[in-house]
N, C-alpha and C positions, 0 to 999 in steps of 0.2 A: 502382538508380541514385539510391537518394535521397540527401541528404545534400550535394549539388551537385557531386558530383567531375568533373571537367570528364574526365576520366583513365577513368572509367567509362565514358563517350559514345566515346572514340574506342576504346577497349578493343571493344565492340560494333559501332559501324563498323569496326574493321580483320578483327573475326570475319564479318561480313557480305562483306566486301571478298574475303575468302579463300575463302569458299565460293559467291561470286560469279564470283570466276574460276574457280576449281574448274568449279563448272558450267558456265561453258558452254565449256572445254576440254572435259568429257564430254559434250557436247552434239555438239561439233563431230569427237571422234575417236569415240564410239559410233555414231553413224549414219555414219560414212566406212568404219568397220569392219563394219557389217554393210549394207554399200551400197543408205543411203537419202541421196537425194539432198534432195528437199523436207523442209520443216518439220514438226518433231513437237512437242508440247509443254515438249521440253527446252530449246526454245530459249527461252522465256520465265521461265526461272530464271536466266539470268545476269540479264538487265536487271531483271528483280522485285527479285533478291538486291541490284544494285548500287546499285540509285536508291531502293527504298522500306527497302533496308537500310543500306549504307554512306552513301548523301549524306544521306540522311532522319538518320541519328546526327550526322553530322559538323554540320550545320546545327543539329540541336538543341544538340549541345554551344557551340556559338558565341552559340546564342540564352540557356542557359544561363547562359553568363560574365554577363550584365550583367542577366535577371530573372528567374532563380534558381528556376525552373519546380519543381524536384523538392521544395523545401519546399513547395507546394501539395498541398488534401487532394485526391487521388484520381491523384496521378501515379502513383501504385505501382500503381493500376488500370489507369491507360493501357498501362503498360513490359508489365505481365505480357499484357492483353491485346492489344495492336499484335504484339508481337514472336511471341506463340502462334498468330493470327492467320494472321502473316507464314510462320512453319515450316511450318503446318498446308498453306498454299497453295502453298508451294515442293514439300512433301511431296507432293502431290497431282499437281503439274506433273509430277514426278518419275516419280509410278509412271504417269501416262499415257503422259508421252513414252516410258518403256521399252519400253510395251506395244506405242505405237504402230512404234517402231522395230523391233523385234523381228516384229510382224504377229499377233502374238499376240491370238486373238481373246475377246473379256469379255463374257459373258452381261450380257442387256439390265439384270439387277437389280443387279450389279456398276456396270455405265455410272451410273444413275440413282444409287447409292449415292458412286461416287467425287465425281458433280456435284455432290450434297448436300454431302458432307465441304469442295468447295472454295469451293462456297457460302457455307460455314460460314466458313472461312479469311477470303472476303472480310469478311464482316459482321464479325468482329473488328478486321478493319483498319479498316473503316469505324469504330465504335465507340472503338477508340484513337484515331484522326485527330479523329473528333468532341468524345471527353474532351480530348486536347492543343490542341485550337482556343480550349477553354472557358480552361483553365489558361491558355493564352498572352494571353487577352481581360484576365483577370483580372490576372496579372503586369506585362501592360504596361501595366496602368490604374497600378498601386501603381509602374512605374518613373517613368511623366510627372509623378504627383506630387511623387516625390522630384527629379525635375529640375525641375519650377520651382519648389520649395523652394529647392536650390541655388543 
């Protein structure tokens, strides 16, 4: 994303948008089809996907238009780690919610092993969210100057 293309951000929000829905259509016709009724973890991949994927790009593209985040040094760190982060924990929702629908049962080393992998997922998020705080502190210091210059 670097380079400031505004066309990048929404390119990535509308990929997030699509497997947002995606998901939780398979959320809601996988477990009707193998009749579960209550919540399994699939259900938290539509809303992960649509708010920390699609509105989280759409916002940064608009934050983008006016303080130009992506020419900052370490954004290329953020993008790669948020959005790996982000797959990593959708991937995880994933393979639990199936398990859990399904009734399929996972040895205790499995459990502890998927926690850790989502674990992991968060702390990247965490990590991106912390680098793009830094980058948007800085950015919007360098825009206020340039508007009372103006």
């Amino acid at each position: 994303m670097g380079g400031g293309s505004l066309n990048k951000y929404i390119k990535t929000s509308l990929y997030y948008m699509i497997f947002g829905l995606i998901g939780g259509v398979f959320y809601r016709e996988f477990t009707k089809f193998n009749g579960v009724d209550g919540g399994t973890s699939l259900a938290y991949i539509h809303v992960h996907t649509l708010m920390l994927g699609m509105a989280f790009f759409l916002i940064l593209g608009l934050l983008e238009s006016k303080l130009h985040m992506s020419t900052f040094k370490g954004f290329k760190v953020f993008n790669i780690t948020y959005n790996l982060g982000l797959i990593i924990t959708i991937g995880v929702f994933l393979i639990r919610g199936i398990t859990e629908t399904l009734g399929t049962e996972i040895s205790r080393a499995l459990d502890k092993s998927l926690s850790g992998v989502g674990g992991m997922g968060h702390i990247l998020i965490a990590a991106g969210l912390i680098t793009i705080f830094i980058i948007l502190n800085k950015s919007s210091k360098i825009f206020d100057k340039k508007e009372e210059l103006a």
